[in-house]
N, C-alpha and C positions, 0 to 999 in steps of 0.2 A: 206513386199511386195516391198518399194523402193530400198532395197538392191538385192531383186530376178532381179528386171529390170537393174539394174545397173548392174549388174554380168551378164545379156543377152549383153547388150551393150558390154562390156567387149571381152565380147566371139565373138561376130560379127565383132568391132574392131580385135578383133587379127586374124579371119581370112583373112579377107580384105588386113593385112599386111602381115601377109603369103603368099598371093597370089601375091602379088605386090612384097614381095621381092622374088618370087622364079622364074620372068620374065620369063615362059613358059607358054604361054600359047593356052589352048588346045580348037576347036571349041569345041561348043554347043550341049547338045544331044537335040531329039526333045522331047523324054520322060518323060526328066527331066524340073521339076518347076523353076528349079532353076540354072543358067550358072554355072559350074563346068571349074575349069582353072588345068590344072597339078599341081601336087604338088607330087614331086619325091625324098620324103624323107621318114625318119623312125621315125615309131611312136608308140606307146606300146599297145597291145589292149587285152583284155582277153573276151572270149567267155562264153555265161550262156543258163543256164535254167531256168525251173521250178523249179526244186531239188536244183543245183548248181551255187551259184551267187559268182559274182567275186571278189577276193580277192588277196593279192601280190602275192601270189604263182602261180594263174592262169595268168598273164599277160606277155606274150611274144612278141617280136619284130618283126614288118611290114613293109617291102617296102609300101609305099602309093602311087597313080597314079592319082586321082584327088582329090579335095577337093573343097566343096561349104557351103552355109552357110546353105542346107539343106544336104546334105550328103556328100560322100565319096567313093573312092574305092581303094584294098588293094589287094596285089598279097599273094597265098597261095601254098603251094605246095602238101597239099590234101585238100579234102573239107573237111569242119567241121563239128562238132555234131548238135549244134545246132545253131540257125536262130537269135540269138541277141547277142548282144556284149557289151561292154564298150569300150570306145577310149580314150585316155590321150592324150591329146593335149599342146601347150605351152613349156615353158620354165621351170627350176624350181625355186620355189619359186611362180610361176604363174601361174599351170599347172589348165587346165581344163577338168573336165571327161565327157563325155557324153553318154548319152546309146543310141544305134544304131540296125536298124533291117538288117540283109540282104535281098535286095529285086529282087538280079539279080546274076548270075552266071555265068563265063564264060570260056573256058576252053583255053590257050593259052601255047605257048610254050617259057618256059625261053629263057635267054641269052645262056643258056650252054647248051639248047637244052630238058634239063628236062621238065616233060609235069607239068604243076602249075594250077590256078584256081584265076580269077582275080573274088573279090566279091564286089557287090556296095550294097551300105547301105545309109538309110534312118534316120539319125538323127531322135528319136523319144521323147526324155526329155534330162534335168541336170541329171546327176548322185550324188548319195549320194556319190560315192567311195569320197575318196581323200587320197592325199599322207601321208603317215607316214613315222616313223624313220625309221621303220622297211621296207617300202618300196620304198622307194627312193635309196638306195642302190642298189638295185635288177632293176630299171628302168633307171639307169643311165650309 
C-alpha cells in the first residue's frame, strides 16, 4: 500500500511538471473538478473494451490538448469504438499508464482543414499495462 501512494505521488508530481514545463497555459473549464492547462504534445494511447484490452499492438499516437491531474483531452481524426482507453504517460524508463473514460466529444476542424474529434477523458484508475521489450520499441 505505501509503494501504491508513492507511485500516486509520483504520477501527480510529474504531471505538475509537465504542466509547468510546457508554459501554455489554458483557462479553466467550469465542468471540470479539476484546472486542466494545455499540454500540446504526443503521447501513446490505446483504446478497449469488454472483449478487447490493450496490449502493444493496440497503442497508437496522439496529439494531446490539455492535461490535469484528473483527466485529459486528445485530438482524433475519427471517433472511436469504444468509450475507455489506456494512456502512457512520462518519459522512458518512467513511463506511467493509466486507464481513462471518455466523457465529452467534440467535433473540430484540423490544421489542414480535415474534420477530427477532440475527446476528453476522465482519468479513472492505475493501469496494470506497462512497458516491455517488446513494447517500448513500437512506442518510442
Amino acid at each position: 500500500m505505501v509503494r501504491a501512494k508513492q507511485t500516486d505521488v509520483e504520477f501527480f508530481t510529474m504531471v505538475h511538471e509537465l504542466r509547468r514545463e510546457s508554459r501554455m497555459f489554458a483557462e479553466p473549464s467550469r465542468r471540470r473538478a479539476t484546472e486542466r492547462h494545455a499540454f500540446a504534445c504526443r503521447q501513446w494511447i490505446a483504446m478497449y473494451d469488454d472483449e478487447n484490452h490493450p496490449d502493444e499492438r493496440t497503442f497508437r499516437e496522439v496529439d494531446c490538448c490539455d492535461l490535469s491531474t484528473g483527466g485529459f483531452s486528445f485530438l482524433v481524426p475519427e471517433l472511436p469504438r469504444a468509450d475507455r482507453l489506456c494512456i502512457r504517460l512520462g518519459a522512458p524508463g518512467a513511463y506511467v499508464f493509466m486507464n481513462a473514460l471518455v466523457v465529452h466529444c467534440s467535433p473540430v476542424e484540423t490544421d489542414g482543414g480535415a474534420p477530427g474529434f477532440v475527446l476528453g477523458c476522465r482519468f479513472t484508475a492505475r493501469s496494470e499495462a506497462k512497458a516491455n521489450p517488446v513494447m517500448e520499441p513500437a512506442l518510442n
